[in-house]
C-alpha positions in Angstrom: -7.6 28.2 -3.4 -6.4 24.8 -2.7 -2.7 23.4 -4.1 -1.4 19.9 -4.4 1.2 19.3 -2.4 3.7 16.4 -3.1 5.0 14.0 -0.9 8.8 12.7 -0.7 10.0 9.8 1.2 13.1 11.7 2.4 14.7 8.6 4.7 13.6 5.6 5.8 14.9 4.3 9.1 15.8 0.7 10.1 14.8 -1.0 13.5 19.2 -1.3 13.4 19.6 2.8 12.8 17.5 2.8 16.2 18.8 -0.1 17.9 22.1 -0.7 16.2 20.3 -4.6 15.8 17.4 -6.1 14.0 14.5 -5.6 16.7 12.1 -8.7 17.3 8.8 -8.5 18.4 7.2 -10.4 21.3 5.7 -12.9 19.1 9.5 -13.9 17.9 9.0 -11.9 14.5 11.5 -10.0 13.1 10.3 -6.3 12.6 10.6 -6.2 8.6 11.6 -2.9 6.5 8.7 0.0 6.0 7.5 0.3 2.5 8.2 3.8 2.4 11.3 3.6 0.6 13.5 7.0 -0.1 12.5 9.0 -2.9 8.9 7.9 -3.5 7.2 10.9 -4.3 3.3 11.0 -3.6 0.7 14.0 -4.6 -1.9 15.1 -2.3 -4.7 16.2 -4.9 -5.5 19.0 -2.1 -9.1 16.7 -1.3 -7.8 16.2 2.2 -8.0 12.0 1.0 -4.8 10.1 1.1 -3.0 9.5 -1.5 -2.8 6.1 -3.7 -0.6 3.4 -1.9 0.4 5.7 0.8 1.1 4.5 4.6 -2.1 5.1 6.6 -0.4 5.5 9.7 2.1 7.4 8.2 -0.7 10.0 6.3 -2.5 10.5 9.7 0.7 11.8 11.1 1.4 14.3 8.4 -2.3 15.5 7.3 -2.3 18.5 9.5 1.2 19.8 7.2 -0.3 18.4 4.8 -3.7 20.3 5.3 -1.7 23.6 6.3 0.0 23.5 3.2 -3.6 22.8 0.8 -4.8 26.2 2.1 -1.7 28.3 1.5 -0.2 28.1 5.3 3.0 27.3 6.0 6.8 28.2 7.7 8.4 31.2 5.6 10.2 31.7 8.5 12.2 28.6 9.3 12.1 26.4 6.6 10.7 28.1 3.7 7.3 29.5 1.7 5.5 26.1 0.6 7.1 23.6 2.6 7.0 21.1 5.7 8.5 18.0 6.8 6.8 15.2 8.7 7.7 11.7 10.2 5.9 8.8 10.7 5.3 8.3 14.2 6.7 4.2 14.1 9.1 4.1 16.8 10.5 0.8 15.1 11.1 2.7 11.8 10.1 6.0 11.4 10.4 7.3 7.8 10.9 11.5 7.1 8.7 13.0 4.7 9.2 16.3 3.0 6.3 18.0 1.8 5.9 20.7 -1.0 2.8 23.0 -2.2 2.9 22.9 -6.0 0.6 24.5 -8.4 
């Protein structure tokens, strides 16, 4: 049986938490903030689509927790029954996500 599993913008870092400065593209832009901002919550309705509003880079970096977590997988181990955490691959400003299995 397939769960929801919800989404939480855990931290969002800056280009300056990488860099210790604002970082500036090539074509003299200034990389702005992510969207993601901490403690945006998101549900994944367990359909495998991404959820409303949610980072598309950021969604095909965590699906496969995501996915694992939909069909009842997971890390009792290590972190615990029903939850994962994933980051958005942007080297610029990666944001952490922590993801639950809820009923």
């Amino acid at each position: 049986m397939r769960s929801k599993v919800k989404i939480t913008v855990v931290k969002q870092f800056l280009p300056e938490d990488i860099f210790g400065h604002e970082y500036t593209l090539v074509s003299g832009q200034t990389v702005s903030n992510c969207s993601m901002k901490a403690g945006s919550e998101f549900i994944s309705d367990g359909s495998g689509n991404k959820p409303e509003g949610f980072c598309p880079h950021a969604w095909n970096s965590i699906f496969k927790n995501v996915h694992l977590l939909t069909w009842g997988g997971g890390y009792p181990e290590t972190i615990g029954e029903g939850i994962s955490f994933g980051v958005c691959p942007d080297g610029l400003r990666p944001v952490i996500f922590k993801l639950e299995k809820i009923e």
